[in-house]
HTML snippet that shows the backbone in 3Dmol.js (N, CA, C, O; Angstrom):
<script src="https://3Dmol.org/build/3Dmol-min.js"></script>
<div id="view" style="width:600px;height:400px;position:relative"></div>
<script>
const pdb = `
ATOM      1  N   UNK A   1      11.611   5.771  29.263  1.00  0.00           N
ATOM      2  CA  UNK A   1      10.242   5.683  28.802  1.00  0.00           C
ATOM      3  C   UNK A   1       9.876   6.891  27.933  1.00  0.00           C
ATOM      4  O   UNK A   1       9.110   6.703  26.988  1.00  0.00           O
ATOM      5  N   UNK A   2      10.423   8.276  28.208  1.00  0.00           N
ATOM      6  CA  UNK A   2      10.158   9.296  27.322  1.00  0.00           C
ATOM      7  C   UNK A   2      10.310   9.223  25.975  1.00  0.00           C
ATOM      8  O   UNK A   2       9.517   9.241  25.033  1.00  0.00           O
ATOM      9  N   UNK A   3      11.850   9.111  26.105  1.00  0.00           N
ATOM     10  CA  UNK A   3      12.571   8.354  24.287  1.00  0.00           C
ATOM     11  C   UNK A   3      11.777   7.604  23.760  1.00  0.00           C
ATOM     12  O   UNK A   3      11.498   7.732  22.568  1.00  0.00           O
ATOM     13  N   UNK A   4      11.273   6.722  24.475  1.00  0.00           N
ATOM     14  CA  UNK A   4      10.576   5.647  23.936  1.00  0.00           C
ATOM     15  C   UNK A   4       9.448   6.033  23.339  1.00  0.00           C
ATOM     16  O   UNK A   4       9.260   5.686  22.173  1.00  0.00           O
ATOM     17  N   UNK A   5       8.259   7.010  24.188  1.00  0.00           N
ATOM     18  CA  UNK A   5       7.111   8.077  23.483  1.00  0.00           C
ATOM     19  C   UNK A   5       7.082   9.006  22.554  1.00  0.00           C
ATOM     20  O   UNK A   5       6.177   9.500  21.881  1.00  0.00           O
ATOM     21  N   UNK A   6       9.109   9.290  22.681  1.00  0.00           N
ATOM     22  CA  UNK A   6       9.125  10.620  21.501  1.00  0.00           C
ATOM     23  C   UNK A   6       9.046   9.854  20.396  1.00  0.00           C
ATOM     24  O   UNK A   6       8.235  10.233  19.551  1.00  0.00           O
ATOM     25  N   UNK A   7       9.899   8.513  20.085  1.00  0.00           N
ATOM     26  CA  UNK A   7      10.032   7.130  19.269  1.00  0.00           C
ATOM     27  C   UNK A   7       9.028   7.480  18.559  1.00  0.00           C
ATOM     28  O   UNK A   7       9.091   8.237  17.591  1.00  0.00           O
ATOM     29  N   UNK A   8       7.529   6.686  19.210  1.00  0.00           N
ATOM     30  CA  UNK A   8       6.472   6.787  18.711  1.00  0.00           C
ATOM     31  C   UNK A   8       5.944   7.771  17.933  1.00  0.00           C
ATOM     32  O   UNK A   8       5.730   7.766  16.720  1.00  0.00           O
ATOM     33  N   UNK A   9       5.687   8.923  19.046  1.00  0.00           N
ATOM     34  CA  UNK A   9       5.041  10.311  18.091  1.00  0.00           C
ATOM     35  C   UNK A   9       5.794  10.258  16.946  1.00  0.00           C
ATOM     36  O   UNK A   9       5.250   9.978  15.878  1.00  0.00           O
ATOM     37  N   UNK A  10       7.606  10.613  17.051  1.00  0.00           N
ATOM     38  CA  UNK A  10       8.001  11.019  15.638  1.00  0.00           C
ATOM     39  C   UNK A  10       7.547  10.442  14.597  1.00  0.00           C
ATOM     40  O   UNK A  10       7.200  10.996  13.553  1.00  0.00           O
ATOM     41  N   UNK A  11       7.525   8.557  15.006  1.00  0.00           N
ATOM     42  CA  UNK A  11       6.724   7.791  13.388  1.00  0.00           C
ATOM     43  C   UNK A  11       5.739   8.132  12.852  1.00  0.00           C
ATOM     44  O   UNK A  11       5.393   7.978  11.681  1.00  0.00           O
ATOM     45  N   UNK A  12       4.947   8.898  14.178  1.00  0.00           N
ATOM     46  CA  UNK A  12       3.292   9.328  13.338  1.00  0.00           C
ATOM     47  C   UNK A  12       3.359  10.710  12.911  1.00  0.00           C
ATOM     48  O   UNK A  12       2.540  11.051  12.058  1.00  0.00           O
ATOM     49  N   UNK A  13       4.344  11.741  13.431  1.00  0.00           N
ATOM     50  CA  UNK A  13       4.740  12.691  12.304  1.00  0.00           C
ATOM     51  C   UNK A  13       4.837  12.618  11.411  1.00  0.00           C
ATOM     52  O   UNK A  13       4.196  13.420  10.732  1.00  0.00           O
ATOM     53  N   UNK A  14       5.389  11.976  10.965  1.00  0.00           N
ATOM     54  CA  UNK A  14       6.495  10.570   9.330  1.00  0.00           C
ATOM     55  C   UNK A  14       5.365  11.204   9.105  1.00  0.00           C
ATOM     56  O   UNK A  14       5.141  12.338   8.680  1.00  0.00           O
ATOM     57  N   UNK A  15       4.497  10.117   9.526  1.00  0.00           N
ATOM     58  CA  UNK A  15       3.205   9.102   8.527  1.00  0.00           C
ATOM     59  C   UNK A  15       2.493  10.131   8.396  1.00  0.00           C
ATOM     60  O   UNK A  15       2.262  10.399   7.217  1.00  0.00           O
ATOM     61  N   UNK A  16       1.963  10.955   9.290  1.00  0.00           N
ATOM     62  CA  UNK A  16       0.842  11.603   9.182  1.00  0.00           C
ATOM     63  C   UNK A  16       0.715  13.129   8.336  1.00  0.00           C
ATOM     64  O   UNK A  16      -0.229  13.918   8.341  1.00  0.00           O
ATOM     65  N   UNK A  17       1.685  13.193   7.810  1.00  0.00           N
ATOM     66  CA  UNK A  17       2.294  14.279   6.711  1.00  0.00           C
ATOM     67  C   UNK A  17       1.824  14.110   5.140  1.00  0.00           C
ATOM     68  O   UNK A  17       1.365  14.951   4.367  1.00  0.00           O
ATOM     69  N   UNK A  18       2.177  12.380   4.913  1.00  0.00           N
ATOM     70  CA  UNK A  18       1.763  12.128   3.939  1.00  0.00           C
ATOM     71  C   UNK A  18       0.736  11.203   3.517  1.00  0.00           C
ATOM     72  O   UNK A  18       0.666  10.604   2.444  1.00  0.00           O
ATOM     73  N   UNK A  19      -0.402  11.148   4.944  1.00  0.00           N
ATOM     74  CA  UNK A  19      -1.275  10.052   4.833  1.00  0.00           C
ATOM     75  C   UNK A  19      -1.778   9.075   3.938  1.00  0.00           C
ATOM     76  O   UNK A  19      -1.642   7.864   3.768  1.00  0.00           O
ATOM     77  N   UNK A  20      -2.833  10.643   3.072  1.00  0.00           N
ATOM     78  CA  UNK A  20      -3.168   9.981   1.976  1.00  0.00           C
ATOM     79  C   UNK A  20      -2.592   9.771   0.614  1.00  0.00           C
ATOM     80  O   UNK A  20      -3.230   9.531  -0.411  1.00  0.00           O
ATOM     81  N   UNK A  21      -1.497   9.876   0.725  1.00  0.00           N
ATOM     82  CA  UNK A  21      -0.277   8.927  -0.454  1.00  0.00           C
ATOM     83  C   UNK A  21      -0.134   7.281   0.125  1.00  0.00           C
ATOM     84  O   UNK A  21      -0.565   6.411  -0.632  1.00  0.00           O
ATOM     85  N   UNK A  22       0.336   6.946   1.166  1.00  0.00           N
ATOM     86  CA  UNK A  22       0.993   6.040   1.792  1.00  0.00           C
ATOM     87  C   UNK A  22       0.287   4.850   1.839  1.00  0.00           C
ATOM     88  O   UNK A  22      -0.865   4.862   2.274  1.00  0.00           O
ATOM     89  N   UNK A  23       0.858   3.713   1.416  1.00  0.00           N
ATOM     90  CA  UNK A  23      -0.361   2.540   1.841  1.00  0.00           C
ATOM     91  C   UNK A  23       0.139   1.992   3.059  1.00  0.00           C
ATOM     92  O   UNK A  23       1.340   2.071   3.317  1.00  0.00           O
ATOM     93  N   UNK A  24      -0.892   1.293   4.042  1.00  0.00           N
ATOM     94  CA  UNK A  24      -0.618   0.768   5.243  1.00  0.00           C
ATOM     95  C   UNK A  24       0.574   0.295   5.035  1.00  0.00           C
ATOM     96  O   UNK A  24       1.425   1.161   5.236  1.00  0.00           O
ATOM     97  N   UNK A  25       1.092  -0.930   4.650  1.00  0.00           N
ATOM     98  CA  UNK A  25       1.970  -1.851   4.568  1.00  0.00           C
ATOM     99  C   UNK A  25       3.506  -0.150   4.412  1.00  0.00           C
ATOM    100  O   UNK A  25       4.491  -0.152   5.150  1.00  0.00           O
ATOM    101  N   UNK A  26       3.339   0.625   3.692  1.00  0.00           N
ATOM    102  CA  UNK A  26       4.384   1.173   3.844  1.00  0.00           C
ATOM    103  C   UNK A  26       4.773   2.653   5.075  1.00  0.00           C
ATOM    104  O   UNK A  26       5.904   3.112   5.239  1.00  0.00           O
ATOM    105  N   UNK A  27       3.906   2.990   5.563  1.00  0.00           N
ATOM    106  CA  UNK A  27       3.713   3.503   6.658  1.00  0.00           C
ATOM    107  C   UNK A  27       4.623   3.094   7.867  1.00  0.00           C
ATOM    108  O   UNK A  27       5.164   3.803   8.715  1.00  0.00           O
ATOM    109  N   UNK A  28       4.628   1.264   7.629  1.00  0.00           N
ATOM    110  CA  UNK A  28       6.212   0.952   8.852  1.00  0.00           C
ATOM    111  C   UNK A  28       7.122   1.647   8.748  1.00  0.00           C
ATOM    112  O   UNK A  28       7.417   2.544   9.538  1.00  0.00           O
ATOM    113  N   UNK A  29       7.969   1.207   7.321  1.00  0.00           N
ATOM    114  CA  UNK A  29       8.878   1.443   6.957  1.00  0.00           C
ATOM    115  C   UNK A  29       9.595   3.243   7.205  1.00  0.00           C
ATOM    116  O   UNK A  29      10.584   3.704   7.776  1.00  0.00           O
ATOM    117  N   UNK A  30       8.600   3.731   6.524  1.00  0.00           N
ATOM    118  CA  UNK A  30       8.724   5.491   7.152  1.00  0.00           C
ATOM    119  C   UNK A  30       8.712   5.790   8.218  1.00  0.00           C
ATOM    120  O   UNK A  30       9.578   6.616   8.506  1.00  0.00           O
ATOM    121  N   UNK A  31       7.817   5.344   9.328  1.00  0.00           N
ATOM    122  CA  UNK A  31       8.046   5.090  10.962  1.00  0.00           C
ATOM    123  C   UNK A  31       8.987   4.293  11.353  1.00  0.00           C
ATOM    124  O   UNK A  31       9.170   4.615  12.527  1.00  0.00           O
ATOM    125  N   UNK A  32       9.695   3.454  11.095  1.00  0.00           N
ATOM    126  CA  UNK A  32      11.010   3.396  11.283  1.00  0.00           C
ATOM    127  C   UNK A  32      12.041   3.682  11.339  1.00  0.00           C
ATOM    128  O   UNK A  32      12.977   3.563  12.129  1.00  0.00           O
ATOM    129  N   UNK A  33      11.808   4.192  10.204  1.00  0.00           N
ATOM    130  CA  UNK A  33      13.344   5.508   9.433  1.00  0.00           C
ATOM    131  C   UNK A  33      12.855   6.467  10.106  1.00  0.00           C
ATOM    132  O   UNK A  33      13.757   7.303  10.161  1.00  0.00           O
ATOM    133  N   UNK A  34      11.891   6.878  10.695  1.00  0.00           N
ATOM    134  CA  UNK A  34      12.016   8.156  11.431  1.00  0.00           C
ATOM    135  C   UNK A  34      12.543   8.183  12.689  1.00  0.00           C
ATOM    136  O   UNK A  34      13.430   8.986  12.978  1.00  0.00           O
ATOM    137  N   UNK A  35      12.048   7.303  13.567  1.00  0.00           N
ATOM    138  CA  UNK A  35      12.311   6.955  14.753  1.00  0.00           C
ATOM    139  C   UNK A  35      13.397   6.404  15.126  1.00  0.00           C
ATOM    140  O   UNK A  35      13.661   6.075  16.283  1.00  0.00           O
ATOM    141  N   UNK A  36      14.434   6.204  13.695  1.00  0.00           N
ATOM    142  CA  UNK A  36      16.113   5.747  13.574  1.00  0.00           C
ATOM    143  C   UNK A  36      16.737   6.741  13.495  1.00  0.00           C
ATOM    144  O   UNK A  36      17.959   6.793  13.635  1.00  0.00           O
ATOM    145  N   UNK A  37      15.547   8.282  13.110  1.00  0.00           N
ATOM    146  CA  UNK A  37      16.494   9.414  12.726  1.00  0.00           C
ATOM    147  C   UNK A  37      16.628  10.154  13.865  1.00  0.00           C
ATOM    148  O   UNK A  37      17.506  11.014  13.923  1.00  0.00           O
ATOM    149  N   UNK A  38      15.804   9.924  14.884  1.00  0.00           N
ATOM    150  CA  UNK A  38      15.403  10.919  15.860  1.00  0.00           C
ATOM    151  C   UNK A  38      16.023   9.627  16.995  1.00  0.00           C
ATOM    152  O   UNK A  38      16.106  10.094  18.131  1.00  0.00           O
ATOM    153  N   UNK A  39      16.431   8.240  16.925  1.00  0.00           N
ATOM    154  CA  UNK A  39      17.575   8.084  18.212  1.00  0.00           C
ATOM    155  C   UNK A  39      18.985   8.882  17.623  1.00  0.00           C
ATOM    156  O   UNK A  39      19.728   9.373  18.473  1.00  0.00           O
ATOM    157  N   UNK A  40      19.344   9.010  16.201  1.00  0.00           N
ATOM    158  CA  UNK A  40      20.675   9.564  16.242  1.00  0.00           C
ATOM    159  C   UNK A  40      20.600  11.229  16.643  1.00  0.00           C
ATOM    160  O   UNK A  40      21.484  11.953  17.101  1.00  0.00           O
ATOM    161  N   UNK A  41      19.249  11.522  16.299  1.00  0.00           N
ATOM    162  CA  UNK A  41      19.245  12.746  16.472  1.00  0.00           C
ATOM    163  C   UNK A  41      19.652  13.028  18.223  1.00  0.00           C
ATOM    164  O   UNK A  41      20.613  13.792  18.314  1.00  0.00           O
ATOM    165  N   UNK A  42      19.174  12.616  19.416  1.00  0.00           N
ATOM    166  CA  UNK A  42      18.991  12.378  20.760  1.00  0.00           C
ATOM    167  C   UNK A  42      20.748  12.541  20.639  1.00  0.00           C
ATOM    168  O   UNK A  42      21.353  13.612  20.687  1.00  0.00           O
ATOM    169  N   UNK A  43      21.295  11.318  20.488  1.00  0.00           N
ATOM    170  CA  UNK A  43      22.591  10.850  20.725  1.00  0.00           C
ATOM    171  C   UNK A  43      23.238  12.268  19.930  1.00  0.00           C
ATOM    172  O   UNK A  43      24.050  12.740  20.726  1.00  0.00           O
ATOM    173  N   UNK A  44      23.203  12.926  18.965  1.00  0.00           N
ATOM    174  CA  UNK A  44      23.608  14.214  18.494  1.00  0.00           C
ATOM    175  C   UNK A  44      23.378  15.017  19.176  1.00  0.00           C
ATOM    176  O   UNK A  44      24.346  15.698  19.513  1.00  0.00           O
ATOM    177  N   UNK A  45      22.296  15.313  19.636  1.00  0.00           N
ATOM    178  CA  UNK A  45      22.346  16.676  21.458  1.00  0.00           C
ATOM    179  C   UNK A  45      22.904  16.443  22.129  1.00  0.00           C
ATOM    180  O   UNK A  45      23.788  17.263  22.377  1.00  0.00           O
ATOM    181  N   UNK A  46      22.879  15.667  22.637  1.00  0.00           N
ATOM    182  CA  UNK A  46      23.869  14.857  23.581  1.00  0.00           C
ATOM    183  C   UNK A  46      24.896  15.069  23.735  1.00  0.00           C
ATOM    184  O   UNK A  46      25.346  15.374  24.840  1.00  0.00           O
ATOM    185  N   UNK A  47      25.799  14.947  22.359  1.00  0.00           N
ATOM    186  CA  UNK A  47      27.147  14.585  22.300  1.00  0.00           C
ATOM    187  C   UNK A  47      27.581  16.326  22.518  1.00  0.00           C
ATOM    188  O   UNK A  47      28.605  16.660  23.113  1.00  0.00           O
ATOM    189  N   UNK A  48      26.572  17.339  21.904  1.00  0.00           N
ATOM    190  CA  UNK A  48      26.985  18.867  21.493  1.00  0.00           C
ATOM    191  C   UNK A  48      26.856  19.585  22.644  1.00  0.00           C
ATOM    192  O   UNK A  48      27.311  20.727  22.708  1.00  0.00           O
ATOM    193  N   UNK A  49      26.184  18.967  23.750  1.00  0.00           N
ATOM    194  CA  UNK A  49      25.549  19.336  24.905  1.00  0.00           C
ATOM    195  C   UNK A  49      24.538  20.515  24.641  1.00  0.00           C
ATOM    196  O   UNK A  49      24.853  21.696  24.787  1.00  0.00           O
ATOM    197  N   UNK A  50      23.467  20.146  24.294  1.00  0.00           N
ATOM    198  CA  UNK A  50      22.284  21.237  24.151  1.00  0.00           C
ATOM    199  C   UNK A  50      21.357  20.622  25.195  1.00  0.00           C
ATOM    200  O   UNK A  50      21.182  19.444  25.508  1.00  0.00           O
ATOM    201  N   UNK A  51      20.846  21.684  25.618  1.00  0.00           N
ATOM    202  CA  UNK A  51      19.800  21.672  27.008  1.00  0.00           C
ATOM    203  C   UNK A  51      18.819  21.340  26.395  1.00  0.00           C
ATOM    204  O   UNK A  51      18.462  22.438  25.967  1.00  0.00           O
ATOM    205  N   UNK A  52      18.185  20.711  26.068  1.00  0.00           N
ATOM    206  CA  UNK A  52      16.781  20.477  25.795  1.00  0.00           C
ATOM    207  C   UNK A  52      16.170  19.158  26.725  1.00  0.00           C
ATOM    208  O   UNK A  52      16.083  18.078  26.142  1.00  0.00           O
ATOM    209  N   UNK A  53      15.933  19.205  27.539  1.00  0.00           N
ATOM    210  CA  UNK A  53      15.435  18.255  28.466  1.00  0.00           C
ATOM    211  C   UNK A  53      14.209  17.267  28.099  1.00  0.00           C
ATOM    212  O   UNK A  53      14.211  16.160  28.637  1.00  0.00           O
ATOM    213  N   UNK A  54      12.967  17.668  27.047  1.00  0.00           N
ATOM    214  CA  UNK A  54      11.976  17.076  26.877  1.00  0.00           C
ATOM    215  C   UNK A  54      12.533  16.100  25.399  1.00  0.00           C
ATOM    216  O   UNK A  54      11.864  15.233  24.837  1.00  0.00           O
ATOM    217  N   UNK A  55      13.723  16.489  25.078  1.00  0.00           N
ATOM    218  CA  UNK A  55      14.174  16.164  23.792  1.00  0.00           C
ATOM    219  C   UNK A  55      13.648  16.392  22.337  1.00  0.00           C
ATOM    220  O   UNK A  55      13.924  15.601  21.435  1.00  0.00           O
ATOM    221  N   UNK A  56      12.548  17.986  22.062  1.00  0.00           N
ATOM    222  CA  UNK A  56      11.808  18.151  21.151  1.00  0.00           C
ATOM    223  C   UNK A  56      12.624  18.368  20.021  1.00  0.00           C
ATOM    224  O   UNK A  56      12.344  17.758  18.990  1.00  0.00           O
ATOM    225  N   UNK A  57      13.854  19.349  20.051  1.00  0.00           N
ATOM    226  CA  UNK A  57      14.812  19.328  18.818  1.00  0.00           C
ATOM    227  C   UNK A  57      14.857  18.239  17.809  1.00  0.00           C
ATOM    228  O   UNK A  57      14.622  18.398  16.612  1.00  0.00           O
ATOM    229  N   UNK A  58      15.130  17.285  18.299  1.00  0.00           N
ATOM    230  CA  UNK A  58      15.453  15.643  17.822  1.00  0.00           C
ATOM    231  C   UNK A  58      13.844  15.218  17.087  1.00  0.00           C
ATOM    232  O   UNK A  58      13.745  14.585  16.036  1.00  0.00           O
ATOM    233  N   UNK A  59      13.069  15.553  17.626  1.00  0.00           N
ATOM    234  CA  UNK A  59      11.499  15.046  17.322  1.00  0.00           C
ATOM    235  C   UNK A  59      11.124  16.037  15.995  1.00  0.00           C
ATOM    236  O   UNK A  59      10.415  15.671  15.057  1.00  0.00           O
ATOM    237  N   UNK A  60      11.438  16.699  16.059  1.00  0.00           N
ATOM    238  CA  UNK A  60      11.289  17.818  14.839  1.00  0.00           C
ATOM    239  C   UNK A  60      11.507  18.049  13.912  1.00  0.00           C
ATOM    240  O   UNK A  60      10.933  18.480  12.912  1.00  0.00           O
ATOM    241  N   UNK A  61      12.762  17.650  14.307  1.00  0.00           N
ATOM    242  CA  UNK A  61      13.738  18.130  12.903  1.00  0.00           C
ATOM    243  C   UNK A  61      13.613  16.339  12.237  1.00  0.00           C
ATOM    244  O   UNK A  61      13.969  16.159  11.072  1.00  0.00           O
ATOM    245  N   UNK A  62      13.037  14.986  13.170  1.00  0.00           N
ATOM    246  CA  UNK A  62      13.435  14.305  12.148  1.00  0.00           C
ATOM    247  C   UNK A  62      11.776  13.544  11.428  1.00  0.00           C
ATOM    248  O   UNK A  62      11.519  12.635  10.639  1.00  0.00           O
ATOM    249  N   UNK A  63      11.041  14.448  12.171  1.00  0.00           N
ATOM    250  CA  UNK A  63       9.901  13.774  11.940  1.00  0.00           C
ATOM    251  C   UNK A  63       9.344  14.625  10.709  1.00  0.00           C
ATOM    252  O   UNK A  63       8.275  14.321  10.182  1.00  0.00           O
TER     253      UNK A  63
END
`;
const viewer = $3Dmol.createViewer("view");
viewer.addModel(pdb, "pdb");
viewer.setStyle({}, {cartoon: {color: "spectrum"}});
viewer.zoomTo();
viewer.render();
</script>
């Protein structure tokens, strides 16, 4: 369920960076690709074994 919340926030990082450029309809698309960047990102700590327990690294760097 966490992954799943970091998911979220990261898309509205995306989005919320470049608000007022973005039109609704493309706002998915960037919240998607973010939240695709930040499961590989997860699965990349993971694999390197870094302690980060809340998983913020991953949320950061891809949002």
């Amino acid at each position: 369920m966490g992954t799943f919340c970091n998911g979220i926030i990261v898309g509205l990082v995306a989005v919320t960076a470049n608000c007022d450029n973005v039109e609704p309809w493309a706002a998915v698309p960037i919240g998607l690709i973010a939240a695709t960047m930040y499961s590989f990102g997860v699965k990349f700590i993971h694999k390197i074994h870094v302690d980060d327990p809340v998983e913020a690294s991953p949320l950061h760097f891809s949002g």
